[in-house]
C-alpha positions in Angstrom: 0.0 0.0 0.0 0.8 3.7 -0.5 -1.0 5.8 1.6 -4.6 4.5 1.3 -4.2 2.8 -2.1 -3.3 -1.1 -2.7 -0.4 -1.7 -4.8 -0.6 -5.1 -4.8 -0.8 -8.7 -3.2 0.7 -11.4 -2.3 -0.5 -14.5 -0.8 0.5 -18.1 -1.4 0.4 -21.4 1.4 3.6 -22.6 2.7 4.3 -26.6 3.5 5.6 -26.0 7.2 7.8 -29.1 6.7 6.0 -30.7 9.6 2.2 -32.3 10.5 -0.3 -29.5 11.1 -2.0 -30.2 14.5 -5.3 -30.8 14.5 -6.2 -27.7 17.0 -4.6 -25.7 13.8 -6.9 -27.1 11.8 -9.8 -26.6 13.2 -8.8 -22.8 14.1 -7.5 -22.4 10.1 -9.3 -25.1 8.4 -6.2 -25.4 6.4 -4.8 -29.5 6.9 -2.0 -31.9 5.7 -3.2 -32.3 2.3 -4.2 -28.6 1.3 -0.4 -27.8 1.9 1.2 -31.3 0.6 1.6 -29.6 -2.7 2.6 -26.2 -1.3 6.0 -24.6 -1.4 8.5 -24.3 1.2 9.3 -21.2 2.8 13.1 -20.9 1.2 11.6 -21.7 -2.4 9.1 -18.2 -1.5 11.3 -16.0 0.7 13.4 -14.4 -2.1 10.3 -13.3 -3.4 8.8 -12.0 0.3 12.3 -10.3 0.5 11.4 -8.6 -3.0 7.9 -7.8 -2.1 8.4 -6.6 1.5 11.8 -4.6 0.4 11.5 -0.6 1.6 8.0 -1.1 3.0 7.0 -0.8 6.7 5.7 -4.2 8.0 1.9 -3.4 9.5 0.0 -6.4 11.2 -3.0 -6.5 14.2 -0.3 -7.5 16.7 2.5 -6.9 14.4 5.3 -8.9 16.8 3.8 -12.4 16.1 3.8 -12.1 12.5 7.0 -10.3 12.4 8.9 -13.0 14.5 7.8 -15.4 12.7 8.7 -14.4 9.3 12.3 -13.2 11.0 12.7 -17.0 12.8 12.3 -18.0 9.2 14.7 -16.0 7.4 17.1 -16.3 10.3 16.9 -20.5 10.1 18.2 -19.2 6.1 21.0 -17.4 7.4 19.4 -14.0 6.2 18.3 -11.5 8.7 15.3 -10.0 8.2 14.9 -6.5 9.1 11.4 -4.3 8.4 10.3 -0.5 10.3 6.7 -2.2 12.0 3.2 -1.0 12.6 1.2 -2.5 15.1 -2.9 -2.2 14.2 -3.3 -2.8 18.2 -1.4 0.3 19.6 -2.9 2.3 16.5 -6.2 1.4 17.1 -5.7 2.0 21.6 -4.6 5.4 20.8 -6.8 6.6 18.1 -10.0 4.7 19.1 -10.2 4.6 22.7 -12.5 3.3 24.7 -13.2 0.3 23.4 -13.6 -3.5 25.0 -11.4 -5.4 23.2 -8.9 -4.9 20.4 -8.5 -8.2 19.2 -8.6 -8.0 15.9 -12.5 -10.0 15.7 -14.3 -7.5 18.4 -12.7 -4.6 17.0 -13.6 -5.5 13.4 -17.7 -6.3 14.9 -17.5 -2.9 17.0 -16.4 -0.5 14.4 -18.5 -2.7 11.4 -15.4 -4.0 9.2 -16.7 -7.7 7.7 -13.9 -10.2 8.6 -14.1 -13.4 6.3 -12.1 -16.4 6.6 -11.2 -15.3 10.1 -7.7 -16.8 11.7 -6.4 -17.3 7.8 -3.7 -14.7 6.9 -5.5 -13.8 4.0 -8.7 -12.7 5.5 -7.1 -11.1 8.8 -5.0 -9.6 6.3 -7.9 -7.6 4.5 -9.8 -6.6 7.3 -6.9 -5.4 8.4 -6.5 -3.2 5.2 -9.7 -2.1 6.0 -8.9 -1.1 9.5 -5.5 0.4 8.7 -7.0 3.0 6.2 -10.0 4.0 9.0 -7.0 4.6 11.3 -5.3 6.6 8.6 -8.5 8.8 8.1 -8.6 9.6 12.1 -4.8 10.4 11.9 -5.7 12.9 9.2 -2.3 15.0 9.7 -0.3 12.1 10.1 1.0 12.6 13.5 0.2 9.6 15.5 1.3 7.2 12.7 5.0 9.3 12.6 5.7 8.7 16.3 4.9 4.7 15.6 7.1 4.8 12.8 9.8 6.5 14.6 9.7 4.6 17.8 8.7 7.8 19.9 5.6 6.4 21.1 5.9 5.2 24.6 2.6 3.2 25.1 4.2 -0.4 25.2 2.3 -3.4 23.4 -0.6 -3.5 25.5 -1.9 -6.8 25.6 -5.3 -7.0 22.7 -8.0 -8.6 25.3 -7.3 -6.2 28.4 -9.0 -3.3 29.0 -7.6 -0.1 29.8 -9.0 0.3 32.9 -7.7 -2.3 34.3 -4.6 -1.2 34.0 -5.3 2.5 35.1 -6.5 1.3 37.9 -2.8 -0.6 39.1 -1.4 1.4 41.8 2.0 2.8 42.0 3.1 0.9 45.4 4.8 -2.3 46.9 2.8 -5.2 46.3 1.5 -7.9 43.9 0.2 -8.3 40.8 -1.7 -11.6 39.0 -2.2 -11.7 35.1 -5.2 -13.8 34.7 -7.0 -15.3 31.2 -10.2 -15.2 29.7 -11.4 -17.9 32.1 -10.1 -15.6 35.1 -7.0 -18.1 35.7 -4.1 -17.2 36.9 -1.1 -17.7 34.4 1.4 -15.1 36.3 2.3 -14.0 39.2 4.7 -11.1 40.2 6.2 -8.7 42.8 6.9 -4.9 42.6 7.7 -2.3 44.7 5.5 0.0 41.8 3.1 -2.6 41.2 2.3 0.0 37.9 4.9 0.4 36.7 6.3 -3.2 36.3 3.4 -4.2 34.8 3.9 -2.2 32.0 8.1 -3.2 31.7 6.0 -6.6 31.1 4.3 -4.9 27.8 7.5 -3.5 26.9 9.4 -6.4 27.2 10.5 -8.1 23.4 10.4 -11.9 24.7 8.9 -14.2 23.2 7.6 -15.5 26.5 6.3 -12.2 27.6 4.7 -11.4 23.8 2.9 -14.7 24.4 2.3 -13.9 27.8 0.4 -10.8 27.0 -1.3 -12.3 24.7 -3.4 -14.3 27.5 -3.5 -11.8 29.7 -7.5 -10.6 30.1 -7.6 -9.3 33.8 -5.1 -8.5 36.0 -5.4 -8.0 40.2 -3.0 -6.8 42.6 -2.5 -7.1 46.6 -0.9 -3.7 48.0 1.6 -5.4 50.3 3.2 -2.0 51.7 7.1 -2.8 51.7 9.0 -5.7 49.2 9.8 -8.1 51.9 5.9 -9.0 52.2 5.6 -8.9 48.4 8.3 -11.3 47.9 6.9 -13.9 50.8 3.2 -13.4 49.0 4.3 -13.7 45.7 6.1 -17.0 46.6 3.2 -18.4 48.7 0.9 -17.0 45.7 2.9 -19.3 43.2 3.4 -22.5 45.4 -1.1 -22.3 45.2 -1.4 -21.4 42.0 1.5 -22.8 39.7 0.8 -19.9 37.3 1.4 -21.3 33.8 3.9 -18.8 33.1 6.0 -18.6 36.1 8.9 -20.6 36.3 10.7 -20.4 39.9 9.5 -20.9 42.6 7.4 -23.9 41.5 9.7 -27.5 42.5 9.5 -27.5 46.5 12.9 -27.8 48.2 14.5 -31.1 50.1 14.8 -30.0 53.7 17.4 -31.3 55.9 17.9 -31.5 60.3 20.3 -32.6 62.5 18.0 -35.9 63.9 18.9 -37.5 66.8 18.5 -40.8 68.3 19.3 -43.5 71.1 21.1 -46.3 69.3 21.2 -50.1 70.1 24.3 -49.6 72.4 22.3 -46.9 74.1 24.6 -44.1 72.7 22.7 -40.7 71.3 23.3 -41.1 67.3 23.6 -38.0 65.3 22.7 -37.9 61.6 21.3 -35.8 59.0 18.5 -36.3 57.4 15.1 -35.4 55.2 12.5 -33.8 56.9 9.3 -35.2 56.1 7.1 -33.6 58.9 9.0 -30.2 60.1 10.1 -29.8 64.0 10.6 -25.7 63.6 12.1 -26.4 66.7 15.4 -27.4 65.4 17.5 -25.7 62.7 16.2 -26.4 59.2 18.6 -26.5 55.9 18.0 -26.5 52.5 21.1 -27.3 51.3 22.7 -30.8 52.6 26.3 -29.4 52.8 25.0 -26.9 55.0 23.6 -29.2 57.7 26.5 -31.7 57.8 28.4 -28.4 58.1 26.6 -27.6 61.0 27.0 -31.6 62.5 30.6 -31.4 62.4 30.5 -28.0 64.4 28.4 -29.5 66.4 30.7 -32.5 67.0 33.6 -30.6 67.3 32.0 -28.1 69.9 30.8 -31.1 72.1 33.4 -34.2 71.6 31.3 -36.4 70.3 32.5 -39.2 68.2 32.3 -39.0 64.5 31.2 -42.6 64.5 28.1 -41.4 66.2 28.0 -38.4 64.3 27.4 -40.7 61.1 30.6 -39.8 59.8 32.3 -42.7 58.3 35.7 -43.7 59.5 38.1 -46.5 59.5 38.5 -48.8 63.1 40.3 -45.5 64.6 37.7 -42.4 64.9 40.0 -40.1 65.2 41.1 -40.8 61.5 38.6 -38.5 60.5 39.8 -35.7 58.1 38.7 -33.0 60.5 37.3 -34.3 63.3 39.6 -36.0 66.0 38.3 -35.0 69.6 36.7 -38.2 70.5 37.1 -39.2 74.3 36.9 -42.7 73.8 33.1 -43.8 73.8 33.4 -45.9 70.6 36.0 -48.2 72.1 34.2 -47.9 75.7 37.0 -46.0 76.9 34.3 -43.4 78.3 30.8 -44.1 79.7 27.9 -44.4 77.9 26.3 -41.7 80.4 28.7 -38.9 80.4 28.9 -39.0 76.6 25.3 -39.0 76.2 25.2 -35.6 78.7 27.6 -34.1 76.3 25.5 -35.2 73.4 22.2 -33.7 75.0 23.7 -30.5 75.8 24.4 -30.4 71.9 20.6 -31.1 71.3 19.8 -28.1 73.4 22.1 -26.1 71.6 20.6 -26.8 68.2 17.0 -25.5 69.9 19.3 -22.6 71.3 20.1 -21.8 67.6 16.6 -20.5 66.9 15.4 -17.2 67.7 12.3 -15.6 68.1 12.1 -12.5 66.6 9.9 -9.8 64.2 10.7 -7.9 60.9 8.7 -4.6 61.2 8.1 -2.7 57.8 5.8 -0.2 56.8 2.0 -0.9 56.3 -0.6 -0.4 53.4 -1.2 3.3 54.6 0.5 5.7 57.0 -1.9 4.8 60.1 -0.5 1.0 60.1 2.9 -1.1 60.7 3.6 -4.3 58.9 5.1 -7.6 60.4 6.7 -10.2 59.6 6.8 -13.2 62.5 9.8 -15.8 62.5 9.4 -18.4 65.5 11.7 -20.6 66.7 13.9 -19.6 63.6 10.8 -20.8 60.9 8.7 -18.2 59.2 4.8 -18.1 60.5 3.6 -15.5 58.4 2.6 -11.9 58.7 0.2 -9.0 59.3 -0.8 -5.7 59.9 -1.5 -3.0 62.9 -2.7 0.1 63.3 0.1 2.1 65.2 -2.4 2.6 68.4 -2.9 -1.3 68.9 -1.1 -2.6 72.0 1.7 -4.7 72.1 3.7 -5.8 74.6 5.7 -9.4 73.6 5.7 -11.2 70.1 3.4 -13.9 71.8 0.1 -10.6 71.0 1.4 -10.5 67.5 0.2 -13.6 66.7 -3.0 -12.4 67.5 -2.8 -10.4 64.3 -0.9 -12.8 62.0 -2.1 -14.0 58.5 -0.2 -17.9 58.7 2.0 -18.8 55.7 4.0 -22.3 55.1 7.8 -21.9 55.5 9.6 -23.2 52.9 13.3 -23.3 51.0 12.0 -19.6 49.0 10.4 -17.8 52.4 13.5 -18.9 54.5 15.8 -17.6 51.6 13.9 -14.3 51.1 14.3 -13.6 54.2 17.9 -15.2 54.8 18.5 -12.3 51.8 16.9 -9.4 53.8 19.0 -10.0 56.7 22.3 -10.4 54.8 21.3 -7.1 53.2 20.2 -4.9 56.2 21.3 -6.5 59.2 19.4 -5.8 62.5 17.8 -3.2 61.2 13.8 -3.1 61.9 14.0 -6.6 63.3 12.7 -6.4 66.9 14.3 -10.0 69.5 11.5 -11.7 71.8 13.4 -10.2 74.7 12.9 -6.2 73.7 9.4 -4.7 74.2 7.3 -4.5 71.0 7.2 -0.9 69.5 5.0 -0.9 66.1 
């Protein structure tokens, strides 16, 4: 096309070199044996080249067909470059207001007759029709310049969400859920401007975010107040959900303790092992190394013998690489009852290791003080008070707590917080509650 006037066409089938599914058939109605005769895409793409050479590349959600024909050209060796027009962002910014803009609502609201919808041919000339409506609105030009020069700053706003929805997203700490048509959930994501990392989503040139966008038909959000709650939601959000297009945070973690037991001799035996029902009690790992790590400590801090320890040695226990402080229990050179009163003070010890404690952060509004509750060194969850509640130990703040499930991704969130501010805002089990 120049301006408003057709030039010419071009439209041929194309053997895709592989079986057509049968969900692509029924959507197209083209099948096997309508393309069996076809040619392949290297036999045509000299001509596309040819036909598409010093034009501007204008499709109803212009990325998808673009990528495709450039996936093509690049599995040639050629790369295929083309200035694009999107129909979508034309259409949001010169006819607002409007429900949808895929291309077969938009065609029924403004009256443009779409034939042979979902073949390239027919989406092709309605879109024809569309573009030169869009070029009548734009009658000086101005909109379609900033397209074509990249100075328009809208982002490829997904074709089946509506524009309030998206004016509605708040500019604060929280979450934010992309839903589908069916209302759901296929993402899930934090923010501390839930607004404005939505739209980086829109901007973003993936492939997985293009076809992300494309499903996206609603969108919530949860105003968390402060990052540290939006990363613990979002990660309890996703463990419930299993959003299609999420990808951490899905595969629950091994956890490992230091268990303990009386043996056949009657010794206390150390070991580490899988936790299959949690005792927050004790120190919790995710990471093996990290609890054997923690058993040698514990057997060098305490005498034990790394026989008993489950460390494997030869006869001689002290042959152990590291650990060599044994008194003599393994070759009943020490009693069975003073060992065993070392090896339960080293119990207590692990219980010692787990402290009580709060992370205070700000609230949803300026009248309230967020929490975050970690007992016995295991996550519980968190909540929210309004700065003239009374509190006077942690034990009231579970009073106001909204439980969560501890797992590897909360106890590494807030392993991370710690590491990266220190004490700061956490408030001990000892030290009177000010929130």
């Amino acid at each position: 096309m120049r301006g408003d006037t057709i030039l010419d066409k071009y439209s041929s089938l194309i053997d895709p070199e592989v079986l057509i599914p049968d969900y692509i058939t029924t959507l197209t109605g083209i099948d096997n044996a309508m393309v069996a005769s076809a040619p392949v895409f290297a036999d045509v793409a000299e001509e596309i080249l040819n036909f598409t050479k010093d034009c501007i590349f204008v499709a109803h959600n212009v990325n998808f067909d673009y990528n495709v024909l450039r996936n093509e050209f690049k599995r040639l060796h050629h790369d295929f470059k083309r200035k694009k027009l999107c129909t979508v962002r034309l259409s949001r910014e010169l006819i607002p207001g409007m429900r949808s803009y895929s291309l077969g609502k938009l065609c029924d609201a403004i009256g443009i007759p779409l034939i042979n919808r979902h073949r390239a041919e027919g989406d092709t000339d309605a879109t024809v029709i569309l573009f030169k409506k869009l070029l009548a609105i734009d009658d000086d030009g101005v909109t379609f310049d900033k397209f074509i020069k990249g100075t328009f700053k809208e982002g490829t706003f997904p074709p089946h969400l509506e524009r309030s929805q998206f004016d509605e997203l708040p500019e604060a700490a929280g979450v934010y859920i992309f839903k589908d048509k069916g209302h759901k959930i296929i993402y899930i994501g934090k923010a501390i401007n839930i607004r404005k990392r939505v739209l980086s989503h829109f901007y973003s040139k993936t492939s997985k975010s293009y076809l992300m966008c494309q499903e996206i038909f609603h969108i919530d959000h949860i105003v968390t107040g402060n990052e540290l709650v939006a990363l613990l939601q979002e990660s309890d959000l996703i463990k419930k959900h299993y959003p299609q297009f999420n990808v951490v945070q899905k595969k629950p973690k091994p956890a490992y303790q230091i268990l303990h037991y009386k043996n056949q001799l009657g010794i206390i035996q150390f070991a580490v092992g899988l936790v299959k029902s949690y005792d927050y009690s004790v120190v919790t790992h995710y990471n093996r190394a990290h609890a054997v790590e923690q058993l040698e400590q514990l057997c060098a801090d305490y005498n034990l013998c790394p026989r008993y320890c489950s460390f494997k040695t030869k006869e001689d226990c002290t042959s152990h690489y590291k650990l060599k402080n044994c008194k003599g229990v393994c070759k009943k050179e020490e009693l069975v009852s003073l060992y065993n009163l070392r090896a339960q003070q080293a119990i207590e010890s692990l219980h010692n290791q787990n402290p009580n404690y709060i992370i205070k952060q700000p609230g949803r509004t300026h009248e309230e003080s967020c929490f975050i509750l970690v007992k016995d060194g295991e996550y519980q969850g968190y909540g929210y008070v309004d700065h003239y509640a009374t509190i006077n130990s942690l034990s009231d703040c579970e009073d106001f707590i909204d439980r969560k499930a501890a797992n590897f991704h909360t106890n590494q969130i807030i392993r991370a917080y710690l590491k990266k501010y220190g004490e700061q805002n956490v408030i001990h089990e000892e030290i009177a509650v000010e929130l």
